[in-house]
PLY file of the C-alpha trace (Angstrom):
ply
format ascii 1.0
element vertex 452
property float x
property float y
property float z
element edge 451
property int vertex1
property int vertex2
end_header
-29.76 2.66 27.87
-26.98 4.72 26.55
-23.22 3.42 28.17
-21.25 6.73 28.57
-17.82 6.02 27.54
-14.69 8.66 26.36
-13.92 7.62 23.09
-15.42 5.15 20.54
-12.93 3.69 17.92
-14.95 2.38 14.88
-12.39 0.25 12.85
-9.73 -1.28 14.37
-6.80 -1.61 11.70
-3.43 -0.48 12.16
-4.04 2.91 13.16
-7.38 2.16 15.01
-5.86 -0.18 17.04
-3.20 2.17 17.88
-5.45 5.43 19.07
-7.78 2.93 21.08
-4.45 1.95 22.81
-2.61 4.97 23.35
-6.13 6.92 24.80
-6.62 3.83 27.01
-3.20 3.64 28.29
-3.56 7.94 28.69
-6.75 6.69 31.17
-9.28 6.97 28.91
-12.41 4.43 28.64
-12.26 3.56 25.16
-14.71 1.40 22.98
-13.12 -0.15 19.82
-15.43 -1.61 17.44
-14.34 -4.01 15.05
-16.83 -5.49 12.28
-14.26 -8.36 10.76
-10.37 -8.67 12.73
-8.45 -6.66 14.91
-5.67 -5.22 13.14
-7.77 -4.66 10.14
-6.55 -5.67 6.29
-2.59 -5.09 7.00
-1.92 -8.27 8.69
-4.12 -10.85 7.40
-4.63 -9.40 3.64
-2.14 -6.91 2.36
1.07 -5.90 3.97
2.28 -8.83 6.20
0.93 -11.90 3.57
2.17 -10.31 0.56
5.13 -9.54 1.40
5.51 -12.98 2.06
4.62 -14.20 -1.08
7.24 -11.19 -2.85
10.13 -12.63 -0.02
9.18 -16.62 -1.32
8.73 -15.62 -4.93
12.37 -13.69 -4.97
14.13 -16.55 -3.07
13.06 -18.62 -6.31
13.89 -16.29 -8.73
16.89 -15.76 -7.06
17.79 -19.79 -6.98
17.47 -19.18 -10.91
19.75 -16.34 -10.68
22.81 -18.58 -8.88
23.29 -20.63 -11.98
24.86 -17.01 -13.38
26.79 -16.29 -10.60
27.25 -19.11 -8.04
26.00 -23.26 -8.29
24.25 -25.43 -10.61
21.13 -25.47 -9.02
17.22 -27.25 -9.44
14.49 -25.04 -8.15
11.22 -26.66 -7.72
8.99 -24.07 -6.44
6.33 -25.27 -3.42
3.28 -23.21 -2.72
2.01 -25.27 0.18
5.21 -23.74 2.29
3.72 -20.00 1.09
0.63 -20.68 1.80
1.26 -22.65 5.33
3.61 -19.34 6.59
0.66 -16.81 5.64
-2.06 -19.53 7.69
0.18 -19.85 10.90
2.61 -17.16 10.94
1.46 -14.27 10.15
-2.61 -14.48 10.15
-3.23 -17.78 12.35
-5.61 -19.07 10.19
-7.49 -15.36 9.78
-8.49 -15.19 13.18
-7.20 -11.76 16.10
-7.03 -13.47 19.40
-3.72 -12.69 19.81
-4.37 -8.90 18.53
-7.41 -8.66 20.53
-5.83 -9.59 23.70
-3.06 -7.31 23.07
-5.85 -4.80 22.83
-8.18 -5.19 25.67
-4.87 -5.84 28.35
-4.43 -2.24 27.67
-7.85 -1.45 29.13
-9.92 -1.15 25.77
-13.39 -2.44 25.35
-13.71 -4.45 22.03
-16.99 -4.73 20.42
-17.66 -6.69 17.69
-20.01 -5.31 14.40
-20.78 -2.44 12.98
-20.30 0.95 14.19
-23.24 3.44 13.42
-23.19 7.16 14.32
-26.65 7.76 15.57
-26.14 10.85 17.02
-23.27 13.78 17.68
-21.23 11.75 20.02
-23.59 8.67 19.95
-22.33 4.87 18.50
-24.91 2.48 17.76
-23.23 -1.10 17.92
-26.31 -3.76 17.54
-28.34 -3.18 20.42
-25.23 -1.20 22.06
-25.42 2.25 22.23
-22.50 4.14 23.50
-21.98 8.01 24.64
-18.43 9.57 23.92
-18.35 12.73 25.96
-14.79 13.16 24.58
-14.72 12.04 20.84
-15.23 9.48 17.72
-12.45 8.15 15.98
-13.38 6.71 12.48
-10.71 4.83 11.03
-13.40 2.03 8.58
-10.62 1.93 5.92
-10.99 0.91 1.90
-12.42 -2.21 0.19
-11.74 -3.65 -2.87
-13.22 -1.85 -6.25
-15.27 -4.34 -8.43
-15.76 -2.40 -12.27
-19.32 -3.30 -13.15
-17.86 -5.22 -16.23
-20.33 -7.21 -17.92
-20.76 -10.83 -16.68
-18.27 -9.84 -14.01
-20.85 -10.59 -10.92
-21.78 -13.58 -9.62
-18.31 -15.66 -10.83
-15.89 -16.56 -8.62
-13.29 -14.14 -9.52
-10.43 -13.45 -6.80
-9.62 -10.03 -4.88
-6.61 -9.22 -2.82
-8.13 -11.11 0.09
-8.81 -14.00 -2.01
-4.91 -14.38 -3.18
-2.89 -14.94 0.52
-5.55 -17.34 1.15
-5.00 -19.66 -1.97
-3.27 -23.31 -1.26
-1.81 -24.02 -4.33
-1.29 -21.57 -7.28
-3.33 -21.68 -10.79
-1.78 -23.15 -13.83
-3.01 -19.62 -15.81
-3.85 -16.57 -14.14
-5.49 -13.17 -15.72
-4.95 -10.07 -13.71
-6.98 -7.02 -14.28
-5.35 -3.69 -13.18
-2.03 -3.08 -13.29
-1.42 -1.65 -9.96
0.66 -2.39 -7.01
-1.44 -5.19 -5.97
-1.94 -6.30 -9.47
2.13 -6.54 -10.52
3.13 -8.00 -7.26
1.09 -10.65 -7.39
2.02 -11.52 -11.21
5.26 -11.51 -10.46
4.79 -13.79 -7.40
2.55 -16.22 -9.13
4.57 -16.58 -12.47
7.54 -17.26 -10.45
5.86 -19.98 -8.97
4.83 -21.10 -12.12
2.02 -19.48 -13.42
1.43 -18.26 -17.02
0.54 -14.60 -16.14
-1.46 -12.12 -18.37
-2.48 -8.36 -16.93
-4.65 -6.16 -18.75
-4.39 -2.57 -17.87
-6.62 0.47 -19.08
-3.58 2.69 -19.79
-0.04 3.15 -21.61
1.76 1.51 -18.63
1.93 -0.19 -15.35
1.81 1.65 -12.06
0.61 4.46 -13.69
0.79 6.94 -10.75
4.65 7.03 -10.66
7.73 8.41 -12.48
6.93 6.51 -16.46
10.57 4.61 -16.44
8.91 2.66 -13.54
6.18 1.15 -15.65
8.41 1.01 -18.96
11.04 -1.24 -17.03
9.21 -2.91 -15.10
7.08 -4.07 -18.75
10.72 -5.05 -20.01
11.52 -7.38 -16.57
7.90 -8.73 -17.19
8.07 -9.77 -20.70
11.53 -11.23 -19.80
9.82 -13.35 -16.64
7.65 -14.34 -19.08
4.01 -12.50 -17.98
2.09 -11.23 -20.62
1.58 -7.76 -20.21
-1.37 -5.75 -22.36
-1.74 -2.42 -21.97
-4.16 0.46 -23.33
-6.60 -2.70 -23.07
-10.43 -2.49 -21.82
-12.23 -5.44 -20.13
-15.59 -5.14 -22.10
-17.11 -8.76 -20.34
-16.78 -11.86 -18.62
-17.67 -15.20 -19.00
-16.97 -18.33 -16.76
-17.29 -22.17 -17.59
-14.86 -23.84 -15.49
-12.63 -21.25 -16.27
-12.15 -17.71 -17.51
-12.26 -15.41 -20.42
-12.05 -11.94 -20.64
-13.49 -10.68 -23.87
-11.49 -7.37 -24.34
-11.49 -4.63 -27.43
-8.08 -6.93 -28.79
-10.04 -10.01 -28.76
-10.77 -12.95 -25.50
-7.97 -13.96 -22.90
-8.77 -17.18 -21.08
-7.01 -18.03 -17.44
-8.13 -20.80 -14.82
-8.26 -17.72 -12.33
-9.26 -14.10 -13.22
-7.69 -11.55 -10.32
-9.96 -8.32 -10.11
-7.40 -5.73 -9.02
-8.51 -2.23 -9.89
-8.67 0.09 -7.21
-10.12 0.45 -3.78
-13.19 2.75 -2.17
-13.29 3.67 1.44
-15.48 1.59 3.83
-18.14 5.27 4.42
-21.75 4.64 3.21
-23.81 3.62 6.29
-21.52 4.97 8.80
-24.00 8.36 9.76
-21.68 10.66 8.56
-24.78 12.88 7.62
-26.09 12.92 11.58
-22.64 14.94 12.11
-22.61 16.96 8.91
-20.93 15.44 7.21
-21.65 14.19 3.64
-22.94 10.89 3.49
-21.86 10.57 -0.23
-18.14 11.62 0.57
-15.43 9.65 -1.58
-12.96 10.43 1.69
-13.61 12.42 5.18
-11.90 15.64 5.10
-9.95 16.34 8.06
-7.99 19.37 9.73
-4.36 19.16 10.37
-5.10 17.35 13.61
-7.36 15.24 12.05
-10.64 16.91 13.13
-13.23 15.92 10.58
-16.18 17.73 12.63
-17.04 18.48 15.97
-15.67 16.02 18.63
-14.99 13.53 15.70
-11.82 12.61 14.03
-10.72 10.35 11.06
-7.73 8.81 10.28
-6.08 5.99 7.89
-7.29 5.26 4.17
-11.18 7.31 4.12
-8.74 10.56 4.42
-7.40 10.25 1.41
-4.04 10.98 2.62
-1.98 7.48 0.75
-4.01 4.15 1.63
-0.59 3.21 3.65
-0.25 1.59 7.31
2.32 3.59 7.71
0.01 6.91 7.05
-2.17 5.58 9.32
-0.42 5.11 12.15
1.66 8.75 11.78
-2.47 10.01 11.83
-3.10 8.04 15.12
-0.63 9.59 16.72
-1.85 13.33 16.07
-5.63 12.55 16.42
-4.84 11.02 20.06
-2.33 14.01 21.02
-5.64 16.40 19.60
-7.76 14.54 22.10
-5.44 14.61 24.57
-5.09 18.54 24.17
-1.09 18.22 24.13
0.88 20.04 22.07
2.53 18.70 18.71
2.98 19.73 15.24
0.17 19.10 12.39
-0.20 16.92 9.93
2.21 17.06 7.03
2.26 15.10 3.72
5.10 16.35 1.19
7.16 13.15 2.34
5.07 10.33 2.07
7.30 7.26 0.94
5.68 4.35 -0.50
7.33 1.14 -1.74
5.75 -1.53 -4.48
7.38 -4.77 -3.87
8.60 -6.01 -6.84
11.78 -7.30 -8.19
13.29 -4.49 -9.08
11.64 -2.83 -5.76
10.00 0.51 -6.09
10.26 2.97 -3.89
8.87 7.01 -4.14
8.65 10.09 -2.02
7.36 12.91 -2.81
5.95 14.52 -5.78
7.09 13.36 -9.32
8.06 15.24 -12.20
4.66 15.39 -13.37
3.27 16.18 -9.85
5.83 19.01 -9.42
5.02 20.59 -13.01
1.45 20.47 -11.80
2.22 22.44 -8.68
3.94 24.59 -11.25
6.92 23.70 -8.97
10.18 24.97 -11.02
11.68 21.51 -11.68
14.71 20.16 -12.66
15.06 16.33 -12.69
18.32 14.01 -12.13
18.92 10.61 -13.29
21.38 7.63 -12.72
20.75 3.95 -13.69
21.78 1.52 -11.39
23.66 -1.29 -13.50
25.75 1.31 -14.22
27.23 1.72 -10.64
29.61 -0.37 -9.31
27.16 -2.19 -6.65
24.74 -2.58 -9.71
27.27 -4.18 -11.86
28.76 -6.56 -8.85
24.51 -7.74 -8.43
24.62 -9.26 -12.00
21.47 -10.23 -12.55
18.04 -8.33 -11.29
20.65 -5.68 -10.73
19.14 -3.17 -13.01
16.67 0.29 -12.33
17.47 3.68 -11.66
17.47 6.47 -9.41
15.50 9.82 -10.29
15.72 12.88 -8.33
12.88 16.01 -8.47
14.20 19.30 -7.33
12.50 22.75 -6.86
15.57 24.96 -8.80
13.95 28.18 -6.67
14.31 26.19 -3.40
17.29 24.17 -4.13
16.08 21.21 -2.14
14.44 17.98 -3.20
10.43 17.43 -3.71
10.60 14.21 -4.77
12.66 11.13 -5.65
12.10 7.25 -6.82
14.08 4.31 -6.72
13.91 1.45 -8.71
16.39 -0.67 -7.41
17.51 -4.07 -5.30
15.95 -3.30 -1.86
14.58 -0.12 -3.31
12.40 0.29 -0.71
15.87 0.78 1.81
17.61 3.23 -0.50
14.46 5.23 -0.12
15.00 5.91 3.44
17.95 8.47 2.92
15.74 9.93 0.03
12.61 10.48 2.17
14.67 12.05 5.11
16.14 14.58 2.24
12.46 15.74 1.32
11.17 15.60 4.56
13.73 17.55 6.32
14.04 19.93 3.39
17.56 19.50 3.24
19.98 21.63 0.62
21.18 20.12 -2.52
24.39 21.45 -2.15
24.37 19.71 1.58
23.75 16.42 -0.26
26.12 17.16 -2.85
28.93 17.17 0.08
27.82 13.77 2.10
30.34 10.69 1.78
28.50 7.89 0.29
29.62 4.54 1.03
31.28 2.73 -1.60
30.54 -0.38 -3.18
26.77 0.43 -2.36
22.95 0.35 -4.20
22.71 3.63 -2.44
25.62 5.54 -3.62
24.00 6.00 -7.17
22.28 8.30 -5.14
25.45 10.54 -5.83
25.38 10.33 -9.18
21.83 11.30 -9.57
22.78 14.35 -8.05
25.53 15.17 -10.62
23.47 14.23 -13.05
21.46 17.60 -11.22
23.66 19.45 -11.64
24.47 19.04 -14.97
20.95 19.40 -16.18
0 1
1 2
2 3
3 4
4 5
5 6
6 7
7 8
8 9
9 10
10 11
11 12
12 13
13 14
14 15
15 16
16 17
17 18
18 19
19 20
20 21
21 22
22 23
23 24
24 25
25 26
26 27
27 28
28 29
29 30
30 31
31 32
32 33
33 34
34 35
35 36
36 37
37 38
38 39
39 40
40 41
41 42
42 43
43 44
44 45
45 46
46 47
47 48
48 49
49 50
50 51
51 52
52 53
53 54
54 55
55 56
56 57
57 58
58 59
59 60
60 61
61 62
62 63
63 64
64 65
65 66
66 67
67 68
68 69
69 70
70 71
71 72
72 73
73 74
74 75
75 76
76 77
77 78
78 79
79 80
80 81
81 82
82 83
83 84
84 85
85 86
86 87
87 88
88 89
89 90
90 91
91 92
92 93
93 94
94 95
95 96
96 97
97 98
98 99
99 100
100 101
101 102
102 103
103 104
104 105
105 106
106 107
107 108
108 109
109 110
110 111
111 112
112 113
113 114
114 115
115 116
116 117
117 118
118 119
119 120
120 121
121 122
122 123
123 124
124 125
125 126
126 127
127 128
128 129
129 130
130 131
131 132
132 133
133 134
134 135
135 136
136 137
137 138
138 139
139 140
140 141
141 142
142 143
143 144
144 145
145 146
146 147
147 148
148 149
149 150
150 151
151 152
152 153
153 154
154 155
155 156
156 157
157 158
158 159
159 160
160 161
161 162
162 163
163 164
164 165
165 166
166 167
167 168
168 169
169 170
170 171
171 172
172 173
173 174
174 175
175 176
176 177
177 178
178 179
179 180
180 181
181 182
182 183
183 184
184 185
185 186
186 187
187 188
188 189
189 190
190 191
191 192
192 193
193 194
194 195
195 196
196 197
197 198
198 199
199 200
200 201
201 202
202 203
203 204
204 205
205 206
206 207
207 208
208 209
209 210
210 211
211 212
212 213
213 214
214 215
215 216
216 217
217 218
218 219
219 220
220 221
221 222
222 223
223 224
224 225
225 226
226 227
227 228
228 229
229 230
230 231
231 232
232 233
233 234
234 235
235 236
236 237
237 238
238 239
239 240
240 241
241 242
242 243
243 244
244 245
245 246
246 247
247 248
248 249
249 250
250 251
251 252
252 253
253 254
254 255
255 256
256 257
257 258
258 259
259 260
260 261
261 262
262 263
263 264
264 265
265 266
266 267
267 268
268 269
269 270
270 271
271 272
272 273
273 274
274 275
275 276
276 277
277 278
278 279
279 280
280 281
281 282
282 283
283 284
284 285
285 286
286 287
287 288
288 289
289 290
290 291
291 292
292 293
293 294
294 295
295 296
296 297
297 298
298 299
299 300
300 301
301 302
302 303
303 304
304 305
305 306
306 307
307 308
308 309
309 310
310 311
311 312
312 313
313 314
314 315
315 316
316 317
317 318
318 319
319 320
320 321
321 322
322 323
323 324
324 325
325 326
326 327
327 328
328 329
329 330
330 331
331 332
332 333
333 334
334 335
335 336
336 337
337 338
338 339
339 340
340 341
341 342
342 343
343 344
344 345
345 346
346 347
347 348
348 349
349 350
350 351
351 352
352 353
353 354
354 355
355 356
356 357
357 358
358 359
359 360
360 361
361 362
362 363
363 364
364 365
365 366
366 367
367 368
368 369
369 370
370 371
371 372
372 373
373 374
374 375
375 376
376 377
377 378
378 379
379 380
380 381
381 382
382 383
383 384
384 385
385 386
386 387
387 388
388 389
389 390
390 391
391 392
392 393
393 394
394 395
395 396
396 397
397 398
398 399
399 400
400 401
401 402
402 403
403 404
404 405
405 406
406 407
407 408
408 409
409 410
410 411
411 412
412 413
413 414
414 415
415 416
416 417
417 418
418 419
419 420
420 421
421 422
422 423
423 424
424 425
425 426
426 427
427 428
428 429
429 430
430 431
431 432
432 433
433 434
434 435
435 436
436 437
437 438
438 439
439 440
440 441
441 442
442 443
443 444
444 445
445 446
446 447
447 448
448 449
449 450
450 451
């Protein structure tokens, strides 16, 4: 028999979590179903561990860095106080009780498996079936990619989930992709000494942004020491003990082979076809209030919006006030900020150049590099990357900006509030930065606007 019900959450990560709570709290009877944790991949395999790792693998590249500026100093790097963090502070041991309980004191009903839509409004959990009379929320996020390379299946390569789990660190390590997930963890790794090689398809690393990201970020590579081959295809795999990628350049071998290329949302078997919906969909289309169909909305990574917690959450928020029939402003994407964790940290909003000459945006681009401010010079080393500005000349406002930088990720806020907000050039033009900072270079990248 069918248990009527409000609202059925299927997936429980960040955003999940966060409409199951906010309709319960609102009165609601809400189902959240949940086929691995509570809290989904954010806090026990992407986010929260990895930025870990970055934070243990900068405090020993930064103990390096002191013999320039500061002490004599020996670093002897220890993995077991990594990997002991990730285990009992941030994922104990890759189990939710604590995020479960959080969940069902607000009044939620958590069911464990897999979510099926059997019907408009109907969930099929095992041999649950539950009746929303108000709505669905789908929120089954991404898995990892796996290229059908040759040889590839059936050896024990690693994923993302695979790499905050490890206990101690591999004496060689091949990375396929070069990615975010791919260059922060071979910068992590080879600064706990690793030797490092990533093969990449194409001309550079973190191909989706601004090109002086992936050419300087190559350069601080080759200088760490990681071996970085680009416009290189994996054309098989073998494993005997160990690894080797045969590519077109010839065979890289590693102890460890990291498969890091790409992600594909969690959507074949859900039902989407009983709500027509296509059942072959790469992402779920959705409204401005996240309305993917009738009485069903979708929210997080399978919209296709940026596979970002933060994304997810900001869609949470509208889907429950859609529900909830109050009153709020759509969903709005031209300042989504996303920051790649490595040393120099990365940080974009917006469109890039590329993305705004697309758009056939009239652009105009300004640049500044940041050892050449004052803060930049006073860093010493790992004080080096840049600032680049995208402006619409018609507009006279910003579209887009990136920062490669020291805490990159923090310049970025002022950047993102520019795009979002739509503010004037000429209004940034006339702020007082603060001086000696990273994120008064900011200034100069707008002179260097100007002078374009």
């Amino acid at each position: 028999m069918a248990e009527d019900v409000d609202v059925v959450v299927i997936g429980l990560g960040p955003g999940g979590e966060n409409a199951a709570g906010l309709l319960a709290d609102a009165g609601l009877r809400v189902v959240g179903v949940e086929s691995r944790l509570v809290g989904g991949e954010c806090p026990y395999w992407a986010c929260v561990p990895t930025k870990m790792m970055v934070r243990a693998g900068d405090l020993v590249r930064d103990a390096h860095r002191a013999r320039d500026l500061a002490a004599e100093t020996t670093v002897r790097p220890d993995w077991s106080r990594v990997a002991g963090r990730i285990r009992d502070d941030a994922t104990n041991d890759w189990t939710d009780g604590p995020a479960a309980d959080r969940l069902t004191k607000r009044g939620v009903t958590l069911v464990r498996g897999a979510g099926v839509i059997t019907g408009p409004g109907e969930v099929t959990v095992g041999d649950r079936v539950f009746r929303a009379g108000r709505g669905i929320v789908l929120n089954t996020g991404t898995s990892p990619s796996v290229p059908p390379i040759d040889g590839l299946d059936g050896t024990p390569y690693w994923t993302n989930r695979d790499v905050v789990a490890v206990p101690t660190v591999p004496a060689s390590l091949l990375v396929l992709g070069g990615g975010v997930v791919g260059v922060e963890t071979a910068q992590v790794f080879a600064r706990f000494g690793t030797r490092v090689t990533i093969v990449e398809g194409g001309p550079r690393l973190l191909s989706r942004e601004e090109p002086e990201v992936g050419d300087l970020l190559g350069q601080v590579f080759e200088r760490e020491g990681i071996d970085v081959r680009t416009n290189t295809r994996a054309t098989g795999v073998s494993h005997d003990g160990g690894f080797t990628l045969h590519t077109g350049d010839g065979d890289l071998t590693a102890e460890r082979l990291l498969v890091a290329t790409g992600r594909h949302s969690n959507l074949p078997g859900l039902g989407l076809g009983r709500i027509g919906l296509r059942e072959d969909a790469r992402f779920v289309d959705v409204d401005g209030a996240m309305r993917a169909a009738d009485g069903v909305w979708a929210i997080g990574d399978i919209t296709g919006k940026g596979a970002f917690t933060h994304v997810s959450m900001y869609q949470s928020e509208i889907a429950v006030r859609a529900i909830l029939d109050r009153p709020g402003p759509p969903a709005a994407y031209r300042a989504v900020p996303r920051v790649t964790f490595t040393d120099p940290e990365i940080g974009v909003v917006g469109l890039t150049e590329k993305e705004a000459e697309d758009q056939n945006l009239p652009v105009r681009t300004g640049f500044t590099r940041i050892q050449d401010s004052t803060r930049g010079w006073i860093q010493g080393p790992g004080g080096e990357g840049f600032i680049k500005l995208v402006a619409d000349t018609e507009w006279g406002i910003l579209v887009g900006a990136t920062v490669m930088s020291p805490m990159g990720g923090e310049i970025l806020g002022a950047l993102a509030v520019a795009v979002h907000a739509e503010v004037p050039i000429d209004t940034l033009r006339t702020m007082i930065y603060a001086y000696p900072t990273f994120h008064r270079a900011i200034e100069s990248a707008l002179t260097d606007l100007e002078a374009t």
